[in-house]
C-alpha positions as CSV (number, residue, x, y, z in Angstrom):
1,X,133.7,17.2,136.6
2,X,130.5,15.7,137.7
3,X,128.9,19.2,138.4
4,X,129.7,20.7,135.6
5,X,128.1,17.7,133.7
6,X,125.3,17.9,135.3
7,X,125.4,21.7,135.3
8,X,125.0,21.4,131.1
9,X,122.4,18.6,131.1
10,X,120.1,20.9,133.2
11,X,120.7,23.3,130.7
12,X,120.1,20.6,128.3
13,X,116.7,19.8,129.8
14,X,115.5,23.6,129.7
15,X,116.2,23.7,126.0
16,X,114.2,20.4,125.6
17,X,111.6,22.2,128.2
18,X,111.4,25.2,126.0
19,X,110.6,23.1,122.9
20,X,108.1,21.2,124.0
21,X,106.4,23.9,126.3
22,X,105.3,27.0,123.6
23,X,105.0,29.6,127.1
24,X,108.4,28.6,128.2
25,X,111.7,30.2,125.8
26,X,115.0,30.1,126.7
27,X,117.0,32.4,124.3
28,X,120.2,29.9,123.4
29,X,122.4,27.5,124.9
30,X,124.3,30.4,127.0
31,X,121.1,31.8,128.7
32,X,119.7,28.1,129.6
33,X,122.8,27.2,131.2
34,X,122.3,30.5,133.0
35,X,119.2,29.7,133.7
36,X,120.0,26.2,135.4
37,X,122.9,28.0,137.5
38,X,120.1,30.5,138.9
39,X,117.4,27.7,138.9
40,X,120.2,26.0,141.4
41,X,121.1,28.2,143.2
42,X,117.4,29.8,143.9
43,X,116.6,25.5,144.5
44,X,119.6,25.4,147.1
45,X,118.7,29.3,148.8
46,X,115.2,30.0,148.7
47,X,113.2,26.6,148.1
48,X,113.9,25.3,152.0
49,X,112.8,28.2,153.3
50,X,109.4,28.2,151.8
51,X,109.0,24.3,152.3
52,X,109.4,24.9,156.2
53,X,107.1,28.0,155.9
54,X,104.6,26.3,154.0
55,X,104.7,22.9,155.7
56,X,101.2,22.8,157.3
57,X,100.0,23.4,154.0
58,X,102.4,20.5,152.3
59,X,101.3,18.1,155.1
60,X,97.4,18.7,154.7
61,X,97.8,18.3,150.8
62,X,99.8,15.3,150.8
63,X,103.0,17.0,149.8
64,X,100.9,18.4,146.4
65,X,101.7,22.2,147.8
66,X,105.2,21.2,146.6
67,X,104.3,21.3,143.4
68,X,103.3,24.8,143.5
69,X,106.3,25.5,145.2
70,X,108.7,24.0,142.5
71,X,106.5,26.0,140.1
72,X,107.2,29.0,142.0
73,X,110.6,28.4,141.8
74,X,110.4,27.8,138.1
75,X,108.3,31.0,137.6
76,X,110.6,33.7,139.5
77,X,113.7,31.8,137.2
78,X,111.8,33.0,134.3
79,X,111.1,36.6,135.4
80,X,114.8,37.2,137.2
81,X,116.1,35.8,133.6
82,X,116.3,37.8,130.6
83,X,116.8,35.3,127.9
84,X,114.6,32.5,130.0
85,X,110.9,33.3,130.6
86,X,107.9,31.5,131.6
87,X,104.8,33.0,130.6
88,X,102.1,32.1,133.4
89,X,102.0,30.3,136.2
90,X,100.6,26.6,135.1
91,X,103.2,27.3,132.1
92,X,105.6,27.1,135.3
93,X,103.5,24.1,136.4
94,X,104.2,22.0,133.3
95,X,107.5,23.5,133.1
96,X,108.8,22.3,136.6
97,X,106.8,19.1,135.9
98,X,108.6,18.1,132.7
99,X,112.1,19.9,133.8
100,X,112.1,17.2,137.0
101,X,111.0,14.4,135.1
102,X,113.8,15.0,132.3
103,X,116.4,16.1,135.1
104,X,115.9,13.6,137.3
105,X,116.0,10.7,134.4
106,X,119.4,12.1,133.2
107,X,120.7,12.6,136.9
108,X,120.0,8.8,137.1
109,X,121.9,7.7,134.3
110,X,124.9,9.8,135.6
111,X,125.0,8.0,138.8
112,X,123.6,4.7,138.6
């Protein structure tokens, strides 16, 4: 019950994404909570490989690479995805940004 909660709040939070970003649109409710399975699954699959390939990079900026990759991530959502696309890459920025932020705020008030 709790995932599929927080499966719809994620696609809650791209919809609120898309709003407020004018480069990101997600086509309706159906394709965002598409788009939060994929942006799970692609989190869960292909995010720790990159983190371990990219770590000297993370470690001599701090951990800021991660941004990018989170962007990345973001980004390749938006172009596997008809009805959810991210036009640019520091549209993916702002998108990942704000997406965590709003994610991770909700996550929190599920489990306290």
């Amino acid at each position: 019950m709790t995932l599929l909660l927080v499966w719809i709040l994620n696609a809650v939070t791209l919809l609120v994404v898309a709003y407020v970003l004018p480069g990101i649109v997600v086509a309706s409710f159906w394709s965002a909570m598409l788009a939060a399975a994929v942006l799970g699954l692609i989190n869960m699959l292909v995010k720790p490989v990159l983190i371990l390939l990219t770590l000297p990079i993370t470690i001599v900026t701090l951990g800021l690479f991660l941004l990018v990759i989170n962007a990345l991530m973001f980004w390749l959502a938006g172009s596997i995805l008809k009805g959810f696309q991210v036009n640019g890459f520091w549209w993916a920025v702002g998108g990942a940004l704000l997406y965590s932020v709003i994610s991770g705020f909700l996550s929190s008030l599920i489990n306290p």
